[in-house]
C-alpha positions as CSV (number, residue, x, y, z in Angstrom):
1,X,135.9,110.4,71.4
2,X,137.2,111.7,68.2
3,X,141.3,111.5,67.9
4,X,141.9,115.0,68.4
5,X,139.6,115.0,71.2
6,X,142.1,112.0,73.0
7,X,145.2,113.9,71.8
8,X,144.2,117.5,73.2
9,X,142.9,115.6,76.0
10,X,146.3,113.7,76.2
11,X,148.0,116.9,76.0
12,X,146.9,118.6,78.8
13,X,147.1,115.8,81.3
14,X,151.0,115.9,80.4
15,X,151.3,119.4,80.7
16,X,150.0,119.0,84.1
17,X,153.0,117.2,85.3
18,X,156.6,117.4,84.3
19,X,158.0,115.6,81.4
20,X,159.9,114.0,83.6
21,X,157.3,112.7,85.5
22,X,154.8,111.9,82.8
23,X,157.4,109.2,81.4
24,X,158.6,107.3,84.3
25,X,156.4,104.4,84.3
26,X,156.0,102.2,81.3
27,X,152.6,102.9,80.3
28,X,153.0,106.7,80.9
29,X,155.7,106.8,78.5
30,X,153.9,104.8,75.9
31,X,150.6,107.2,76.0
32,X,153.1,110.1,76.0
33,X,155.1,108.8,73.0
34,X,152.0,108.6,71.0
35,X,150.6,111.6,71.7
36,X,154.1,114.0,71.1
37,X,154.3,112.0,67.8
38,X,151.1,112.2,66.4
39,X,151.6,116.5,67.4
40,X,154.4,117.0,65.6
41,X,154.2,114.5,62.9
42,X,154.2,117.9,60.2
43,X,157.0,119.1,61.9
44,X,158.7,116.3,62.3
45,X,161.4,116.6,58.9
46,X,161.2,120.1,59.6
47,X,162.7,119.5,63.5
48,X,165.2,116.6,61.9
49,X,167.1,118.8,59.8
50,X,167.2,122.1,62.3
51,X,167.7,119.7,65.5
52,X,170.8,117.6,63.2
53,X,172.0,121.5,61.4
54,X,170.8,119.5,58.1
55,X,173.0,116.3,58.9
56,X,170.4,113.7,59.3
57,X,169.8,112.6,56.1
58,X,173.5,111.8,55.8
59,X,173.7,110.1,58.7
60,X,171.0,107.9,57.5
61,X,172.5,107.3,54.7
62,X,175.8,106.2,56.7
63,X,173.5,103.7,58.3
64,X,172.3,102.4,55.2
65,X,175.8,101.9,53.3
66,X,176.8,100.0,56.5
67,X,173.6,97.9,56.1
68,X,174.8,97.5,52.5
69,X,171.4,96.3,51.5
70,X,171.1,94.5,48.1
71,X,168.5,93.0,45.9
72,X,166.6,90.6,47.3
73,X,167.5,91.9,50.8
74,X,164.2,91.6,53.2
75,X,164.0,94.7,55.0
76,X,162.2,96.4,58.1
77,X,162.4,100.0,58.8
78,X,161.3,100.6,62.5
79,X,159.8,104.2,63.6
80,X,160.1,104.8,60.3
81,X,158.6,108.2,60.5
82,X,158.1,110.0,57.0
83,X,160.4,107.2,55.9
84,X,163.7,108.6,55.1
85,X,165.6,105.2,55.8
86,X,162.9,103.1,54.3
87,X,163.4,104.8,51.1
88,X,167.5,104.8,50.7
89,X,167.2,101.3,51.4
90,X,164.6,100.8,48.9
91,X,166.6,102.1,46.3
92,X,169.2,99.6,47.0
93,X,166.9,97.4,45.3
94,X,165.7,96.2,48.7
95,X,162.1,94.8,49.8
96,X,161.2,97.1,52.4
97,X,158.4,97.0,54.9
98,X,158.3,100.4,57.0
99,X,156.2,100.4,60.4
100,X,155.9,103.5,62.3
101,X,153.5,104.0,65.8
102,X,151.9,107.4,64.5
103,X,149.2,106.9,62.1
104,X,149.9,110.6,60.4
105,X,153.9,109.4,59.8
106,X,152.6,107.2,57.7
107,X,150.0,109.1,55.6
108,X,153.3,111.7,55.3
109,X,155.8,109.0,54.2
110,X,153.1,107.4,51.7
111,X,152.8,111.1,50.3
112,X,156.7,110.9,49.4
113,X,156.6,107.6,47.5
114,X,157.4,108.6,43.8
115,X,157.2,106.5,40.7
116,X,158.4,102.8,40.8
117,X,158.6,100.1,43.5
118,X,157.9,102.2,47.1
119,X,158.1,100.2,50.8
120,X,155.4,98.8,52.0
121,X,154.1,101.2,55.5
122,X,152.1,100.4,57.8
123,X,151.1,101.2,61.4
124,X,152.4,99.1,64.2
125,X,154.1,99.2,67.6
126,X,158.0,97.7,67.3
127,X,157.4,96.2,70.9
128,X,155.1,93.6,69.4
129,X,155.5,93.5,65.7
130,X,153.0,91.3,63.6
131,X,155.9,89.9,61.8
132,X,156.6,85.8,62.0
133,X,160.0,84.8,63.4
134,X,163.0,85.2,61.2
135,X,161.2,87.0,58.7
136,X,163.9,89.6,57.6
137,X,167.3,90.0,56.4
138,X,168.1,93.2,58.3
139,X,166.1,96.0,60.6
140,X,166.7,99.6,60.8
141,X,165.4,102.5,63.0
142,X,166.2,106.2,63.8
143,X,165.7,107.2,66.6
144,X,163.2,104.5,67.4
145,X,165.0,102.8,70.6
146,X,165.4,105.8,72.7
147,X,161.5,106.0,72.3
148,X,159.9,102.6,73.4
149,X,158.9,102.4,76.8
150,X,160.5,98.9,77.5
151,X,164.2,99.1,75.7
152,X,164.8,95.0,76.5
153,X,161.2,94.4,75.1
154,X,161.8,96.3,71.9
155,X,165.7,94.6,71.5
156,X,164.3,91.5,71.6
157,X,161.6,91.6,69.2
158,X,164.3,93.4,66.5
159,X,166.3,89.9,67.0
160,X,163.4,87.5,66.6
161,X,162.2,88.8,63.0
162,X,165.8,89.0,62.1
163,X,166.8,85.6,60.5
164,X,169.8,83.8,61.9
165,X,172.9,86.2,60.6
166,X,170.5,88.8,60.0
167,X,171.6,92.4,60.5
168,X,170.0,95.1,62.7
169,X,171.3,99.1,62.8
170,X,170.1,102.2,65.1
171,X,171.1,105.7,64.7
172,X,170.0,107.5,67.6
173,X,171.5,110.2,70.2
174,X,173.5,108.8,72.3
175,X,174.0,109.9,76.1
176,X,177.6,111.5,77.1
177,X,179.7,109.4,79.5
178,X,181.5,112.5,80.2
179,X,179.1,114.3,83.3
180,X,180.5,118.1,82.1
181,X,180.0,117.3,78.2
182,X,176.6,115.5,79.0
183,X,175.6,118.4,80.9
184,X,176.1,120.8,78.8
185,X,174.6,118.8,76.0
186,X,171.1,118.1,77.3
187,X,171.0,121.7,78.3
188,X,171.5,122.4,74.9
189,X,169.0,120.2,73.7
190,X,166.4,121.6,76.6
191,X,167.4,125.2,75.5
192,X,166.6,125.0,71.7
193,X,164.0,122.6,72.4
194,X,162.2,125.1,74.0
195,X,162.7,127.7,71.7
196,X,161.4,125.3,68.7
197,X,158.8,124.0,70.4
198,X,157.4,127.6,71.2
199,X,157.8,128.8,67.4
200,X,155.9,125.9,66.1
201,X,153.8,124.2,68.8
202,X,153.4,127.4,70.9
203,X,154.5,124.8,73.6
204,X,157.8,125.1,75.1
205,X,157.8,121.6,76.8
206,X,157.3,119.8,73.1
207,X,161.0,119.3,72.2
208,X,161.8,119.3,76.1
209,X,161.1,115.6,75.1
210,X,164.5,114.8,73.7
211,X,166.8,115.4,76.4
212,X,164.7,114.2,79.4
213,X,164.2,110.8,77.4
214,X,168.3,110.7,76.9
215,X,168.6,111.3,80.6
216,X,166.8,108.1,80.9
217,X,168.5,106.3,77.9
218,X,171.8,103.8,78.8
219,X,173.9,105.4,76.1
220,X,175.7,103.8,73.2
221,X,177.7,101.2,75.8
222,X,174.4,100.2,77.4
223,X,172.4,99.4,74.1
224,X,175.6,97.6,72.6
225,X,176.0,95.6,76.0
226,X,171.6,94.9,75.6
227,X,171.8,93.7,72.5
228,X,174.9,91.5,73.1
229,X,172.5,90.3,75.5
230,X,169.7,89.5,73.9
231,X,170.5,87.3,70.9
232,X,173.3,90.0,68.7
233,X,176.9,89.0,68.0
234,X,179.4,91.0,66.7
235,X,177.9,94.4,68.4
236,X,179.6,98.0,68.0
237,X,178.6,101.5,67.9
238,X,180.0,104.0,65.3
239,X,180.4,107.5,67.1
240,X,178.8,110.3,64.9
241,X,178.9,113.9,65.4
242,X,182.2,113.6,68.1
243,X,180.0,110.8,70.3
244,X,176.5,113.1,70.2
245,X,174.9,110.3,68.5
246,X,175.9,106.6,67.7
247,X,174.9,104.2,64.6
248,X,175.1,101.0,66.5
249,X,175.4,97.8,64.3
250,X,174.6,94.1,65.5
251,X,173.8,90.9,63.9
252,X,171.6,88.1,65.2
253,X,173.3,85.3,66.4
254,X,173.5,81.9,64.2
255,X,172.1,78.9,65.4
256,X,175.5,77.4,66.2
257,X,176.4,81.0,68.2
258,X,173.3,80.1,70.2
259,X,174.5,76.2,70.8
260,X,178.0,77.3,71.4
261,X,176.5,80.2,74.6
């Protein structure tokens, strides 16, 4: 079967159930991931900037100058789509590796690389990375842990490539406490989603995507309380956008923080 064979194929056996629906197990989640990515991989800087009203890119850079990478600083840039991340820490001077899930994120990213040193992509799932233990200085993702199927899974194998004192940061959307401002937020999200996703996909359901999958998502408390529980000290989450989205920043827990628990 060729691949865009398996993704129209893909396609219509989520379109036959609700979004909702098609990403309540673990495996249905991961075959929908894939498939949603690898459709609107062309799109995808294109929905960034009109789904962020052009803010993204700052916010990623507000991840990075929290990160303050430096040279020699071994870097891994998670769901790294077209590589936005990869490449402001790469111009600190750092040695990046970027992984992303979707095959066509990384032909995209590659395309962007200029002259000089670029990060290193390849394609790879962040549940099981093909990384040896403690082999970087600091991980990064946007909105790459609102995406896996297994949350705990994915937190985990963040902290065991990280070395001892290593550094991890996630920008991402984060879920409103607040049930009035939370509901008024995904239906935001499901309105304009909609709207997009008809304009470019002629698929209303495409961007639908984004609030049903905060819906499930623990917000910014329930990652920072995850990763203080699996192996990160020293957690916190930096509000952005009035609390819409959260940069949340954690470092891997030294061998004598490990003794001590």
């Amino acid at each position: 079967m060729t691949v865009g064979l398996a993704i129209t194929r893909e396609l219509s056996i989520g379109n036959s159930m609700s979004i909702h629906e098609a990403i309540a197990t673990l495996e249905g989640k991961r075959r929908y991931v894939r498939t949603l990515f690898a459709t609107i991989a062309d799109r995808y800087d294109l929905i960034t900037v009109l789904l962020s009203y052009g803010q993204d890119r700052r916010w990623k850079r507000r991840l990075v100058d929290l990160a303050a990478p430096g040279p020699g600083t071994r870097a891994l840039d998670l769901a790294t789509g077209t590589g936005d991340i990869a490449f402001v820490v790469g111009a600190r001077h750092a040695r990046v590796v970027a992984l992303d899930l979707t095959w066509r994120m990384i032909e995209l990213a590659r395309r962007k690389a200029g002259q000089g040193p670029s990060p290193f992509f390849l394609v790879g799932d962040m549940t099981a990375l093909p990384f040896a233990s403690g082999s970087f200085d600091l991980v990064t993702t946007g909105y790459g842990l609102r995406n896996v199927p297994d949350l705990g899974v994915a937190i985990d194998e963040i902290a065991r490539v990280l070395k001892p004192g290593g550094q991890a940061l996630s920008l991402d959307f984060d879920r409103p406490a607040n049930a009035f401002v939370r509901f008024w937020y995904l239906a935001y999200l499901a309105l304009v989603g909609s709207v997009l996703g008809w304009i470019l996909h002629r698929d209303p359901d495409t961007y639908r995507y984004i609030p049903a999958s905060i819906r499930r998502y623990p917000g910014a408390a329930g990652v920072a309380w995850l990763m203080e529980q699996r192996g990160f000290s020293r957690v916190r989450h930096h509000r952005v956008l009035g609390g819409l989205m959260a940069i949340h920043q954690g470092y891997r827990k030294s061998e004598f923080e490990e003794l001590r628990n």
